[in-house]
NUVEX-497838 format. One record per residue (C-alpha): residue in three letters; x, y, z. Coordinates in nm, 2 decimals, m for minus. Each point is the difference from the previous one (the first is absolute). Example, Ala and Ser with C-alpha at 12.3 -4.5 7.8 and 13.67 -1.06 7.14 Angstrom:
% residues 2
NODE   res        X        Y        Z
NODE   ALA     1.23    m0.45     0.78
NODE   SER     0.14     0.34    m0.07
***
This chain:
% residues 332
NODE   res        X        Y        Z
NODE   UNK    10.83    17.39    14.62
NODE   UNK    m0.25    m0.21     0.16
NODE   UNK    m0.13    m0.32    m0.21
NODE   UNK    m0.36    m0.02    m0.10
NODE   UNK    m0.08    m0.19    m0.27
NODE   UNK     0.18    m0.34     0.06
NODE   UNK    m0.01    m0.29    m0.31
NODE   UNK     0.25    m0.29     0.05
NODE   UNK    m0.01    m0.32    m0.16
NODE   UNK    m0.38     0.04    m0.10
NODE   UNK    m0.17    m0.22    m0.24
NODE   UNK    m0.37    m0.05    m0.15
NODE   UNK    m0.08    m0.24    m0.17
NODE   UNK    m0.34    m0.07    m0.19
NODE   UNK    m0.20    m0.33    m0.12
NODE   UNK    m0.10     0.02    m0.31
NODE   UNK    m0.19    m0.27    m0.19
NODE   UNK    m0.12    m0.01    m0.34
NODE   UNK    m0.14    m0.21    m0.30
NODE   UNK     0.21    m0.26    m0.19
NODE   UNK    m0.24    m0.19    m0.13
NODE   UNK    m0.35    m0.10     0.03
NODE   UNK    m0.10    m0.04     0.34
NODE   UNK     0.35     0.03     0.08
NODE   UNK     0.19     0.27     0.19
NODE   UNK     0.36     0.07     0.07
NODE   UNK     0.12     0.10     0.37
NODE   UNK     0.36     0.20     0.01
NODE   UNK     0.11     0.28     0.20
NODE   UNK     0.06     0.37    m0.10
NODE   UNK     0.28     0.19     0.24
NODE   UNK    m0.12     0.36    m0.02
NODE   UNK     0.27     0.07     0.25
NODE   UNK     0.35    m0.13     0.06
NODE   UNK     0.23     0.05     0.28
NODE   UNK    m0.08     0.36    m0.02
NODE   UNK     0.18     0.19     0.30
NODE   UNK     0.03     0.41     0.04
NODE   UNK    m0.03     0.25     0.29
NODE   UNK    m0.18     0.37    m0.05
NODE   UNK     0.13     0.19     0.26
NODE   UNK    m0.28     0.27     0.17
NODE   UNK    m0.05     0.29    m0.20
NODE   UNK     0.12    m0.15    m0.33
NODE   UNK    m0.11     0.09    m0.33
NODE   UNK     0.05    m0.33    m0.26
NODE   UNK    m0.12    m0.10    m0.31
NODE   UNK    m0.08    m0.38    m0.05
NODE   UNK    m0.05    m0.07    m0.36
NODE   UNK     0.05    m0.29    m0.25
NODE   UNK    m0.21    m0.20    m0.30
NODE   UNK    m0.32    m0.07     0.00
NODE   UNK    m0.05    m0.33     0.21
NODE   UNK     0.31     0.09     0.19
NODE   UNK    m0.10    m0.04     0.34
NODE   UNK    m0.09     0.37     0.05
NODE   UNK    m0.36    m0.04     0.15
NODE   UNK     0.09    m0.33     0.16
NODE   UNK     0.26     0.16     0.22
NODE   UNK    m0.21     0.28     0.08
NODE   UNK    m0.34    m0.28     0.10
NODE   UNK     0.25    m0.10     0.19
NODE   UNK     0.12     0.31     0.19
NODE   UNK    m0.36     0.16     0.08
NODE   UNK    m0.11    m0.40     0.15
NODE   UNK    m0.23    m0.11    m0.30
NODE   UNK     0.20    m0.31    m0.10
NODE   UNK     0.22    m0.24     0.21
NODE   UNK     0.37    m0.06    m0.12
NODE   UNK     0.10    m0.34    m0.09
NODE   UNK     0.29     0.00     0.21
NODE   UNK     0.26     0.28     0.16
NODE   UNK    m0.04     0.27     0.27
NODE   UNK    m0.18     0.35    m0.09
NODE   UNK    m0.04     0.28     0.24
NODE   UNK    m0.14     0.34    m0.02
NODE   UNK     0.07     0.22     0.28
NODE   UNK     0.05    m0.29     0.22
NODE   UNK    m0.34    m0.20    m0.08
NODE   UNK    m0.06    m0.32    m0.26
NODE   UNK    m0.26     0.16    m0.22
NODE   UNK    m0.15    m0.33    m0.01
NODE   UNK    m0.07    m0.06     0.35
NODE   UNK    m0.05     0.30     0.11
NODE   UNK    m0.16     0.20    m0.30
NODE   UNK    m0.31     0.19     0.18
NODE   UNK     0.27     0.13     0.20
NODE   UNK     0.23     0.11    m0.21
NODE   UNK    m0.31     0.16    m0.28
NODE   UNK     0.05     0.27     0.29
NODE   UNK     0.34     0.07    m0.17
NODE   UNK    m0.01    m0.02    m0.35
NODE   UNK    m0.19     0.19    m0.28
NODE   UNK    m0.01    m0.20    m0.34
NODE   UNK    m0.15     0.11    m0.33
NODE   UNK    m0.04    m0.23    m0.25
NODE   UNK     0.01     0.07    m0.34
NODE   UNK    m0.31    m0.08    m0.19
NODE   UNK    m0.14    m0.14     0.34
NODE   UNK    m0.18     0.29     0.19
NODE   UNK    m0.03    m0.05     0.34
NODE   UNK    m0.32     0.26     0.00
NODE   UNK    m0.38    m0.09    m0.03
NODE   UNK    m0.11    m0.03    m0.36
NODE   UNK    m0.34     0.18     0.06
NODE   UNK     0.08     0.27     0.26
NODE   UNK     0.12     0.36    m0.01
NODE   UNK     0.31     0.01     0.08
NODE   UNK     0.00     0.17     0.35
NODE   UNK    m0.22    m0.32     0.12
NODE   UNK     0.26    m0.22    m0.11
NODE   UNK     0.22     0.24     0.23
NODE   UNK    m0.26     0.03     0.32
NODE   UNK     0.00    m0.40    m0.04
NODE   UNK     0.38    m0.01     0.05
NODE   UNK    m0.01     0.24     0.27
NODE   UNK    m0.18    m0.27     0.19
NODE   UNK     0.16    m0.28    m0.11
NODE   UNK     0.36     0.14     0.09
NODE   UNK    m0.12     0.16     0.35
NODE   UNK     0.16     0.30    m0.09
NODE   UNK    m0.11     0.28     0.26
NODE   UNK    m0.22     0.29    m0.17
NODE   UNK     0.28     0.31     0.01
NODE   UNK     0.23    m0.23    m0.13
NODE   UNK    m0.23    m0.13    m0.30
NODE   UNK    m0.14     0.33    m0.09
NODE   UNK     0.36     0.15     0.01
NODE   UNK     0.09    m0.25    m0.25
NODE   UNK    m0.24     0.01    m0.21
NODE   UNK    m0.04     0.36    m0.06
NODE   UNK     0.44    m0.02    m0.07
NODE   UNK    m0.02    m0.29    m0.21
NODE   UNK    m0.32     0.08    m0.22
NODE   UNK     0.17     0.35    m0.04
NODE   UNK     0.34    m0.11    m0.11
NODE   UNK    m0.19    m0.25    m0.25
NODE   UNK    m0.25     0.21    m0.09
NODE   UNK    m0.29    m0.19     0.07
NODE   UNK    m0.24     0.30     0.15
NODE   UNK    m0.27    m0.04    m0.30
NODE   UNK     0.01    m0.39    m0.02
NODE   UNK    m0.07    m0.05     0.38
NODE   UNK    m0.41    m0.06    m0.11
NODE   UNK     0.09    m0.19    m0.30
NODE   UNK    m0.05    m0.39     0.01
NODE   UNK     0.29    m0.15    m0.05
NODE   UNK    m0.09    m0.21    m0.34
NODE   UNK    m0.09     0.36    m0.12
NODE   UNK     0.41     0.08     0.03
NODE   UNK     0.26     0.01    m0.27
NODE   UNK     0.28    m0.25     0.03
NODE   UNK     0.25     0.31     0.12
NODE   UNK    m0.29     0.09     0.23
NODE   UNK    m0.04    m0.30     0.14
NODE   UNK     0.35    m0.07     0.04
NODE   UNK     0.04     0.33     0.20
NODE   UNK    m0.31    m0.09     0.21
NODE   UNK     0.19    m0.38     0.07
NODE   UNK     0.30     0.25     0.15
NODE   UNK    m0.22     0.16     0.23
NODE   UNK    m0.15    m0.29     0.10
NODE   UNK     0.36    m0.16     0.08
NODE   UNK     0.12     0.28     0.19
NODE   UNK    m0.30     0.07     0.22
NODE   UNK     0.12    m0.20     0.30
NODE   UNK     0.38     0.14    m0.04
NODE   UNK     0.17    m0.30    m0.10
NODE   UNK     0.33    m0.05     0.07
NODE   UNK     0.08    m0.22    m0.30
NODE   UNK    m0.18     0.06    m0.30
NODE   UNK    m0.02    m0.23    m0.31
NODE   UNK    m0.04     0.17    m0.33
NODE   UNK    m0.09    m0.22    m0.33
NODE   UNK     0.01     0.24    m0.29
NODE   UNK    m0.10     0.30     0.20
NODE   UNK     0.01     0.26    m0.32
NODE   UNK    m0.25    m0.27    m0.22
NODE   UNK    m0.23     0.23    m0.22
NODE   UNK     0.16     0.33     0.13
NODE   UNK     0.01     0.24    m0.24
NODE   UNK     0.37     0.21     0.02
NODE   UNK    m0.09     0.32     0.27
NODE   UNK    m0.18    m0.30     0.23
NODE   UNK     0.30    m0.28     0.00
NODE   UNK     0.21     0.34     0.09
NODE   UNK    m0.21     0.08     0.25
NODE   UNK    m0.01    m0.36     0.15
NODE   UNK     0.34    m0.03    m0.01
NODE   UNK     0.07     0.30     0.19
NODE   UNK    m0.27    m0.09     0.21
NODE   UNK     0.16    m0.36     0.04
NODE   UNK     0.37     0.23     0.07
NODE   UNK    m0.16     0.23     0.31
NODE   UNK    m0.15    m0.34     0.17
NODE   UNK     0.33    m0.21     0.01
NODE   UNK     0.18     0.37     0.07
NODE   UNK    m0.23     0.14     0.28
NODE   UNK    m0.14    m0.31     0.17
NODE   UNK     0.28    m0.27    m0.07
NODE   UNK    m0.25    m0.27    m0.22
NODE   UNK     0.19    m0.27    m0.09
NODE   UNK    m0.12    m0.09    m0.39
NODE   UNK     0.03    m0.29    m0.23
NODE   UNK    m0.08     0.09    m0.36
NODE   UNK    m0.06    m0.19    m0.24
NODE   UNK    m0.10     0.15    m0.39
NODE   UNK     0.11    m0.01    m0.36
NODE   UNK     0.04     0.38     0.00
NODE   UNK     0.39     0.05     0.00
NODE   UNK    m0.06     0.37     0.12
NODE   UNK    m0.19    m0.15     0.32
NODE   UNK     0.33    m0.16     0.07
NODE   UNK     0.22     0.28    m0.11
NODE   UNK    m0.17     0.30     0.22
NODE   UNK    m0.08    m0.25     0.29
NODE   UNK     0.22    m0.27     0.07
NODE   UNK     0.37     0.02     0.09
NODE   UNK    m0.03    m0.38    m0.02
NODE   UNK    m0.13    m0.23    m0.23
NODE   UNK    m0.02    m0.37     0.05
NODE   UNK    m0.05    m0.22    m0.33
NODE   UNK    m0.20    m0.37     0.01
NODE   UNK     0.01    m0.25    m0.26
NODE   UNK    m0.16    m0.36     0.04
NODE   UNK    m0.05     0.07     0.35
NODE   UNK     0.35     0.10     0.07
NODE   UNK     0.21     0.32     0.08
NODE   UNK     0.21     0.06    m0.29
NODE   UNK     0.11     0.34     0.09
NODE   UNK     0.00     0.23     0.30
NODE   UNK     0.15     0.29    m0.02
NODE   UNK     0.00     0.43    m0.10
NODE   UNK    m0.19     0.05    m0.34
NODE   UNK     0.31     0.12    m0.18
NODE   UNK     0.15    m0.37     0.07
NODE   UNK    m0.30    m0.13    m0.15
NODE   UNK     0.00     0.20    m0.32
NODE   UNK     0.40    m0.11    m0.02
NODE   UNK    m0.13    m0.35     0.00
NODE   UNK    m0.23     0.01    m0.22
NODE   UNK     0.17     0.21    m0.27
NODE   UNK    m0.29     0.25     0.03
NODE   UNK    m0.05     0.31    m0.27
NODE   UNK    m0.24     0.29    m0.02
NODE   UNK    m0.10     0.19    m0.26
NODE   UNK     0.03     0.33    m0.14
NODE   UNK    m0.25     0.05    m0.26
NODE   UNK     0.07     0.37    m0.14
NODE   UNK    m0.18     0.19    m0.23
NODE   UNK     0.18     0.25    m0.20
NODE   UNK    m0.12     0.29    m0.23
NODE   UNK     0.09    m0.16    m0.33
NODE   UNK     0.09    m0.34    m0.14
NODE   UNK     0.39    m0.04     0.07
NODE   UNK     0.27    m0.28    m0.02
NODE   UNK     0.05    m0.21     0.31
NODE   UNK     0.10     0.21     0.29
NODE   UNK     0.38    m0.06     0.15
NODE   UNK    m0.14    m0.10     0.33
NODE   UNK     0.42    m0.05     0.16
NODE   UNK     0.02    m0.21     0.30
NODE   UNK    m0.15    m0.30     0.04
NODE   UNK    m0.36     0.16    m0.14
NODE   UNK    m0.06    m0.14    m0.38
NODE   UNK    m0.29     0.08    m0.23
NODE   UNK    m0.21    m0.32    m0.07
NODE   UNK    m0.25     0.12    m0.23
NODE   UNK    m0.07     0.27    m0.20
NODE   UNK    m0.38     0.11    m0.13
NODE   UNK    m0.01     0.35    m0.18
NODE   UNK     0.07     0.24     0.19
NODE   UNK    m0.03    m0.26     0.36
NODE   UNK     0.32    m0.19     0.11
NODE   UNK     0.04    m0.22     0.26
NODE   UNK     0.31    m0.02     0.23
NODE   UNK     0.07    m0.28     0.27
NODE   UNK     0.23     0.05     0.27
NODE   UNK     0.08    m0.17     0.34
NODE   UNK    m0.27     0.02     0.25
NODE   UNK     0.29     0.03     0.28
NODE   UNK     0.06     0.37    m0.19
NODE   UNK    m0.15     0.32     0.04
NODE   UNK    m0.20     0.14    m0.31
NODE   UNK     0.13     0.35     0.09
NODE   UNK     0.33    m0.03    m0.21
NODE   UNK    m0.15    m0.13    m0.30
NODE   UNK    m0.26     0.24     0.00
NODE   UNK     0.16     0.31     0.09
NODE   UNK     0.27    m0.15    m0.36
NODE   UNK    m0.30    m0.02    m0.22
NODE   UNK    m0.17     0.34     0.09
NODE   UNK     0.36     0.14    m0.06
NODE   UNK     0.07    m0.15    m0.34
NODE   UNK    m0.36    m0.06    m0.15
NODE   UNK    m0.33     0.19    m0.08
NODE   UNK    m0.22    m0.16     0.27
NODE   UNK    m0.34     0.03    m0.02
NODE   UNK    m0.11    m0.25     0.32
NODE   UNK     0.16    m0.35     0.16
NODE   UNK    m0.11    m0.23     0.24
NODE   UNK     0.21    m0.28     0.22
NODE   UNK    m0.22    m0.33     0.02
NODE   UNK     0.12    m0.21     0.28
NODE   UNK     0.10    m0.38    m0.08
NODE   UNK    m0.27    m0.24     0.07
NODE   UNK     0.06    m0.22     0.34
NODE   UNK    m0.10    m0.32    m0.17
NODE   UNK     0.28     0.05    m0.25
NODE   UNK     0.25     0.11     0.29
NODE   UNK    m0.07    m0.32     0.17
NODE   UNK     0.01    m0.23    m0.33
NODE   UNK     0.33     0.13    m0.09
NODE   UNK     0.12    m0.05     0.30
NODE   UNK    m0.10    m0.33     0.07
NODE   UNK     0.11    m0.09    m0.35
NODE   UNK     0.35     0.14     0.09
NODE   UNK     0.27    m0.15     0.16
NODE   UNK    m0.06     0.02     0.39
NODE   UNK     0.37    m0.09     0.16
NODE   UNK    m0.09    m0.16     0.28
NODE   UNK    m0.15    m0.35     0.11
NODE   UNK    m0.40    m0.04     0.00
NODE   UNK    m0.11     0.28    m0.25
NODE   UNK     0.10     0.27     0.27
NODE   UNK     0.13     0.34    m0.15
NODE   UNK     0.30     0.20     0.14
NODE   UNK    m0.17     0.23     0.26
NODE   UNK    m0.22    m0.29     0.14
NODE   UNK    m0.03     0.14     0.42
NODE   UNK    m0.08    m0.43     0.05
NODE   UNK     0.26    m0.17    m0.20
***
């Protein structure tokens, strides 16, 4: 597979003063980024996730040409973003989070008709994507809206248009399913599915919605302090990290702890509601189809393990090889 995303050695480092003292101020250095180095070959799908104050945005300034590394060599598809970024905005679609990329006081479809000249893009191919994208999205009765008149799930979906307009081939997604309610992060994701499947967009993904990764991404990369600490298949991260989701099951009466077998265990009990962890690596199916079989069941759910905790276990664990780098690491 051809290399498109290229990340070796790269550092950022920040200046950062503050106050000591009266009329006094402290210099000293804050490395956002260290020695960071990974490849995304064309057409991947990856998750990038980590802490807070990870690195996460820093990386991805980096990427689309808005900030300058510190040090180390970063291409995508063959051009320094730095350098070269008008050219390479051709390219790449970003949408960033809580940052809109639209015009706060205009309807949506002038935000779009701006773009349209911005980009270049010839008419046919402009109308053909808008009409595709605002469809799959459902956008059709939000088109006259202005923009600060839009939901936070509306807006979000408006951002994706916007992205996408000028078919990207790389396309940088920072909690893409923000505000969605459950039928619209379903229908992003498959959305998100059809454009790496049909036209080969290469994406980087970065959320706190472990379902993003789970539907999405065959790989998931993990930054902490500015560092890769784990590259690798999701199921190798959930092994590291010791992960566990939840069955929360509701049956028709009040009963004694259910005999969950396996690895499953119950972990708390309220009435008639018990709560049963198991391995994240596991399929629910077996548990569930045991329960249903042996107990009056009146409803269940399965509540996924939160990414924050994945990571902090992990990161708390032993790692087993030099410089906080997991088994699984495609860079060690």
């Amino acid at each position: 597979m051809t290399v498109f995303i290229e990340v070796d050695g790269v550092e950022k480092v920040f200046d950062v003063r503050r106050r000591t003292g009266f009329l006094k101020r402290e210099r000293r250095q804050v490395r956002a980024v260290d020695a960071l180095s990974f490849t995304v070959a064309r057409g991947e799908m990856v998750g990038y996730i980590g802490p807070n104050g990870a690195g996460k945005s820093t990386t991805i300034k980096m990427l689309t040409g808005i900030l300058t590394p510190s040090g180390g060599r970063l291409r995508v598809a063959g051009i320094d973003p730095s350098r070269e970024r008008t050219k390479l905005a051709h390219r790449i679609g970003v949408v960033f989070g809580q940052r809109t990329t639209l015009w706060w006081d205009l309807p949506l479809i002038d935000s779009y008709r701006l773009m349209h000249r911005m980009y270049r893009i010839p008419d046919a191919r402009y109308r053909q994507n808008l009409d595709r994208l605002v469809e799959l999205l459902s956008l059709e009765s939000l088109l006259d809206v202005p923009v600060r008149q839009l939901s936070l799930g509306q807006r979000m979906r408006g951002d994706i248009v916007a992205a996408l307009l000028h078919d990207p081939e790389v396309l940088y997604l920072d909690e893409p399913t923000i505000g969605l309610d459950v039928i619209s992060k379903a229908k992003v994701r498959e959305f998100l599915r059809e454009l790496n499947t049909e036209r080969g967009t290469t994406v980087l993904l970065t959320t706190h919605d472990l379902q993003d990764i789970e539907q999405l991404c065959s790989r998931v990369m993990v930054i902490d302090h500015g560092r890769l600490v784990y590259d690798g298949p999701l199921a190798g991260l959930h092994e590291a990290g010791e992960s566990e989701r939840t069955l929360v099951v509701d049956l028709e009466r009040e009963l004694p702890p259910v005999v969950a077998g396996g690895s499953a265990r119950v972990v708390k009990v309220e009435g008639p509601r018990q709560w049963l962890a198991f391995p994240a690596s596991e399929s629910a199916a077996p548990l569930v189809a045991r329960i249903a079989a042996e107990y009056p069941l009146a409803d269940l759910s399965v509540r996924e393990p939160d990414i924050e905790t994945v990571i902090a276990k992990m990161l708390r664990g032993p790692l087993g090889e030099p410089d906080g780098v997991v088994p699984g690491d495609r860079n060690s």
